[in-house]
N, C-alpha and C positions, 0 to 999 in steps of 0.2 A: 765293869768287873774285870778282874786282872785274874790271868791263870798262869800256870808255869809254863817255864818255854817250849816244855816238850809236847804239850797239849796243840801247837800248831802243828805237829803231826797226825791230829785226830778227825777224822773227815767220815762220815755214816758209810759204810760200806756201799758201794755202787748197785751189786748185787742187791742187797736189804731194799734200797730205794727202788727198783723197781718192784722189790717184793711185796713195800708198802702199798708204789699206786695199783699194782695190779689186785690187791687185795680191796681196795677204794672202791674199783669198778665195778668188782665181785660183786660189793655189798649193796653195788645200782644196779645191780639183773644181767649184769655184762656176759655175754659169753662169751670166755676167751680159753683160748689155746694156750697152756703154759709151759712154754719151753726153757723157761729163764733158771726157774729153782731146782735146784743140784740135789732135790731130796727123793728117794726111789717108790716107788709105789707100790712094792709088795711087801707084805706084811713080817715082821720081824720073824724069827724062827718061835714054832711052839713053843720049844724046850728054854726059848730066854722070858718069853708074856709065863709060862708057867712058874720058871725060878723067883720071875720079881713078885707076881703075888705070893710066892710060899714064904718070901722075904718078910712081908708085910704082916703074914699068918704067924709069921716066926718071931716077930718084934727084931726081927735084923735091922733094925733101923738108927743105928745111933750110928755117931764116927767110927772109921776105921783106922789103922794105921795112913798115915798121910801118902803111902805112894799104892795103897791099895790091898787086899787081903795078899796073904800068902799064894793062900788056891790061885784067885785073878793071876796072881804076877807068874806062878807057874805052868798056868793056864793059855799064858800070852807066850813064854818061850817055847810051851812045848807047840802049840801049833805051827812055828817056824821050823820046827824041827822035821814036823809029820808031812808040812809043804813043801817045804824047800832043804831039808836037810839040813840045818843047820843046827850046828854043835853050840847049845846052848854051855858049855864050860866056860868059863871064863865070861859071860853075860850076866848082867841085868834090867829086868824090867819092873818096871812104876808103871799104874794107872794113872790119866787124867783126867779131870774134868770137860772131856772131849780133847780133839788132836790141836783143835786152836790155841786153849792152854796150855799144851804140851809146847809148843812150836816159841808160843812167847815166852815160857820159863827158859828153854832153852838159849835164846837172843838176851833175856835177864843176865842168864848166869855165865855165858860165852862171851859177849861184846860190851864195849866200852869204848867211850868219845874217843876218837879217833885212829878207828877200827872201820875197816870195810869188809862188806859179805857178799861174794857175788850170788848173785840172781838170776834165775829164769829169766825173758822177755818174749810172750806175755807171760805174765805170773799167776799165783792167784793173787787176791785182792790184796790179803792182809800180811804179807810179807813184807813189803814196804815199809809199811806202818810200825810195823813188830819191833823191826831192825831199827827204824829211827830214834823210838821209843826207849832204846838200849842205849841213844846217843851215839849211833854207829852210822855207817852211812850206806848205801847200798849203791853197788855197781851193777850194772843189768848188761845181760849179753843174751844177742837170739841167734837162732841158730837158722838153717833152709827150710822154706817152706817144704819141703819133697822131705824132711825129718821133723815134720811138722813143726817145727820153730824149735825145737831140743838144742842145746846148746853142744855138740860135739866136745870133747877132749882138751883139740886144739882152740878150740871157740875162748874155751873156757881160759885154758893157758895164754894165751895172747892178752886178758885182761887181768890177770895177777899185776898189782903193785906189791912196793913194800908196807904198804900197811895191811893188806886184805889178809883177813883173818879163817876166813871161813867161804867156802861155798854150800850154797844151798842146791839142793835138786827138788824136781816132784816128777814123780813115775809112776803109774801114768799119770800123764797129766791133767791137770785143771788150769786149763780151760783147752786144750787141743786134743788131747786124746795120745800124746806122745808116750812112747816104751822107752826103755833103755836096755837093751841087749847085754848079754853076758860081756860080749867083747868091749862095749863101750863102756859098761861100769867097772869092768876090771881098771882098763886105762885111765878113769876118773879118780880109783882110789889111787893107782900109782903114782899120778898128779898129785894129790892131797898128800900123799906122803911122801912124795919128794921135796914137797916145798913145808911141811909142816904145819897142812891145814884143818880145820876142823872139816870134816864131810856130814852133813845130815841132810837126810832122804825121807822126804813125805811119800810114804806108799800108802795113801788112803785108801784108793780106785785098784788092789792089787789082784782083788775079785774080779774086776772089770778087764780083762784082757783076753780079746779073740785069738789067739793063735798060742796054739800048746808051746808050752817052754820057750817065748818070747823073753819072759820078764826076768829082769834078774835083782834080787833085793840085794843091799847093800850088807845086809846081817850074814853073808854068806862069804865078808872080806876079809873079818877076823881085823881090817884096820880099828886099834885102838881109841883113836878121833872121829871114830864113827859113829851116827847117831841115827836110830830109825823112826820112823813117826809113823803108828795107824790109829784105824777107829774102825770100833761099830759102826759108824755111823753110815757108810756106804753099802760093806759087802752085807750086813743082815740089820738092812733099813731100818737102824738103832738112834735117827738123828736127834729126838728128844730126849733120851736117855742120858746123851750127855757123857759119853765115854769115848777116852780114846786109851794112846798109852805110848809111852817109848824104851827103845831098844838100844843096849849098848852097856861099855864098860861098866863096872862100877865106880870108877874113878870120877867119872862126869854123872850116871843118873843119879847116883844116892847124893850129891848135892842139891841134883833137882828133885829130890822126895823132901830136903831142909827146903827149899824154898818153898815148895807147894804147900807144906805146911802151915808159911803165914799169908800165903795166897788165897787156898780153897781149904785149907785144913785134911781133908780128905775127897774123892769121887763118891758122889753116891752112893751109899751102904746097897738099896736096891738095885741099884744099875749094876752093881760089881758082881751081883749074883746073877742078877741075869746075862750079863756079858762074858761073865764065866760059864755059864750053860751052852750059849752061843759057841764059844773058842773049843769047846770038848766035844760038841756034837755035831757042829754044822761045816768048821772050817771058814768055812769060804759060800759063793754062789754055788747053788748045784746047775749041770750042765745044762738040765731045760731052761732055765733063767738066763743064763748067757747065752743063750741060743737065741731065745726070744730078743735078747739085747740087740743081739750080731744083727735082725731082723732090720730091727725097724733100725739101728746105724745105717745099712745098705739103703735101706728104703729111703729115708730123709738125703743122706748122702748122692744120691742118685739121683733124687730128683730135684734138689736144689743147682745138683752140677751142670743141669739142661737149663735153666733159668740165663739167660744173657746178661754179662755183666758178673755172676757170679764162678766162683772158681771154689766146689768142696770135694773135698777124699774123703777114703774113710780112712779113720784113723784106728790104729790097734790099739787102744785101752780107753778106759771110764765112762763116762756117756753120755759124751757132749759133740759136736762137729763143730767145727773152728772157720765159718766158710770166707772165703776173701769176698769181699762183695766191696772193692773200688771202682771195680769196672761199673760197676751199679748204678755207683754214685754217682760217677762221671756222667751215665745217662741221663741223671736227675739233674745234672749241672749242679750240683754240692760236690763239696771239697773232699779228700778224698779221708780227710777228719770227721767226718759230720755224720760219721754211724753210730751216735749219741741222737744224733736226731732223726738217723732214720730207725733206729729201735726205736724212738718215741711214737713215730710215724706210725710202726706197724701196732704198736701198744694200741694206740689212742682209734686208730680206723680200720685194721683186719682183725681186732682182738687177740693177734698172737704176741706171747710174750718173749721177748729175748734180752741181750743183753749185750750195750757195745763193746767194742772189741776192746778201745780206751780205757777200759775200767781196769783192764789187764795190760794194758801198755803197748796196746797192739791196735790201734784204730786202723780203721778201713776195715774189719770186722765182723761179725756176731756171733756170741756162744750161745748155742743153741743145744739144749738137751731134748735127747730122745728118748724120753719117759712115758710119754704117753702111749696108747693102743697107737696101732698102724694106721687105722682109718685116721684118727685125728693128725696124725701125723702127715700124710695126703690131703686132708682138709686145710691144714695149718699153710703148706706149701700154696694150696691154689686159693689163699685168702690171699697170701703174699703175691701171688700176681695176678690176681685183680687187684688191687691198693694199688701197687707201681704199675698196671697196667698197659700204658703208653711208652713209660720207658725201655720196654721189653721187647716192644715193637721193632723189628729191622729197619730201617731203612732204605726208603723206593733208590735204587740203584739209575 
């Protein structure tokens, strides 16, 4: 069977796969610890589980306009307004069929064969993919472990060619938990428009950030080539609903409202109402939730960092720790790539689920989310040393 050429870009998500086998084991009586899936565990807000059945009671169920109701799209600038100040004038916002849609209409309608986007390293999964898909190519830059791999200003500036078309960010990040600061995003957009770039900004995790007035969103730049990306799907654990949305000119979204149109046609007639209930009532995480978050970050963070071999911080935003476990490997005498196989490792004999670092471009590795209660969370850790138990061991002096 013959496919097109861009389809050798298309590989099951890394993520997904382990979703699959840990779903397998499930269904054997396994008991595991699931650290790997990025999906949060408290329940969406009333006021959106109430809007979608009133949807349903209401017959709100047919298409809507293709970048989303009026309300939704008013509903998405005014919360950036009520959080972060921003002068919704000169703005627009489209819903999408969650933020993944969003991100790859965007690569659709911005790049073409012989264009380059820089990138995050590590990434999330599917940015690669997105960009190649566009027939573009992608440049990766990482930044210091101590800005937990954030690609700095200058990081960034140093890998401009003449063909790069666009930089991507994600703040915070997936899969490290990295912020970007007032100070650093300002300098990223003056970089982007000194050279004439596209800038777009994944703020999925923007709920997710421990320290007041860390974060700073890109919709607060007023750069014209700017582009924001959120969802439901993180701050009001919206993840099957299937909603995200983007932010920015009119000049770039309302072409991506023509395209979604032969895409998805429109975001779920349901989901738009309940995501619209969500953005007018909830905002965001309330503080006992990210309190609880900040918890168990410290707690996992902490006690993975006493683990020998292993190197984790905590990081200031989303809910994941990014921990270097080379030293690890090396104990196990595996390469210092091979945290593919020691996620498989702890999959298959401690029951806890993680995810290598390689999936995000970043081996020697694991993204670990801290979703669960705290005790399992302490469980999960001293499953993981008994399994490598010996490699932990010091040795006799």
């Amino acid at each position: 069977m013959s496919f097109a050429e861009r389809a050798a870009a298309l590989s099951k998500s890394a993520t997904q796969a382990i979703n699959d086998r840990a779903a397998e084991l499930k269904r054997q009586g396994r008991d595991l610890i699931d650290l790997g899936a990025g999906e949060p565990r408290f329940e969406e807000p009333r006021s959106a589980k109430y809007a979608g059945k009133q949807a349903i009671e209401d017959g709100f169920t047919n298409y809507t306009e293709a970048g989303g109701t009026p309300e939704l799209r008013y509903a998405i600038l005014q919360r950036y307004e009520r959080l972060y100040g921003v002068d919704p004038t000169g703005l627009s916002a489209i819903a999408t069929t969650g933020a993944k849609a969003g991100l790859y209409g965007i690569s659709q309608l911005l790049f073409e064969p012989g264009d380059e986007v820089i990138l995050p390293r590590p990434y999330w999964v599917s940015y690669p993919t997105q960009v190649k898909l566009a027939g573009a190519e992608p440049l990766f830059v990482s930044g210091q472990a101590e800005n937990h791999y954030l690609p700095e200003p200058e990081d960034i500036e140093r890998t401009i060619t003449d063909q790069t078309r666009g930089i991507l960010i994600n703040s915070p990040s997936n899969p490290t938990g990295g912020v970007y600061d007032r100070d650093q995003g300002e300098k990223l957009v003056d970089l982007a428009r000194s050279e004439d770039l596209f800038l777009i900004s994944d703020e999925c995790y923007d709920g997710f950030v421990y320290q007041k007035d860390s974060f700073w969103t890109l919709a607060t730049s007023g750069y014209e080539k700017g582009l924001v990306v959120g969802s439901a799907s993180k701050n009001f654990a919206m993840t099957g609903w299937r909603l995200g949305y983007i932010i920015g000119s009119p000049e770039y979204v309302d072409p991506l409202e023509n395209l979604q149109s032969h895409l998805t046609s429109s975001p779920p007639a349901i989901s738009q109402k309940a995501g619209e209930a969500a953005l007018r009532s909830d905002l965001t995480l309330d503080e006992s939730t990210r309190h609880r978050y900040r918890r168990r970050r410290n707690g996992l963070a902490d006690r993975l960092d006493q683990l020998p071999g292993v190197d984790c911080t905590r990081p200031p935003g989303s809910f994941y720790v990014y921990p270097d476990v080379k030293g690890l490997l090396t104990r196990m005498d595996k390469g210092q790539e091979d945290d593919e196989e020691l996620a498989r490792l702890l999959l298959e004999e401690a029951g806890v689920v993680t995810v290598p670092g390689g999936a995000f471009g970043k081996p020697g590795h694991l993204r670990m989310a801290y979703l669960p209660e705290i005790d399992r969370l302490e469980e999960a850790v001293e499953r993981i040393e008994e399994t490598v138990g010996s490699t932990l061991e010091e040795p006799d002096c």
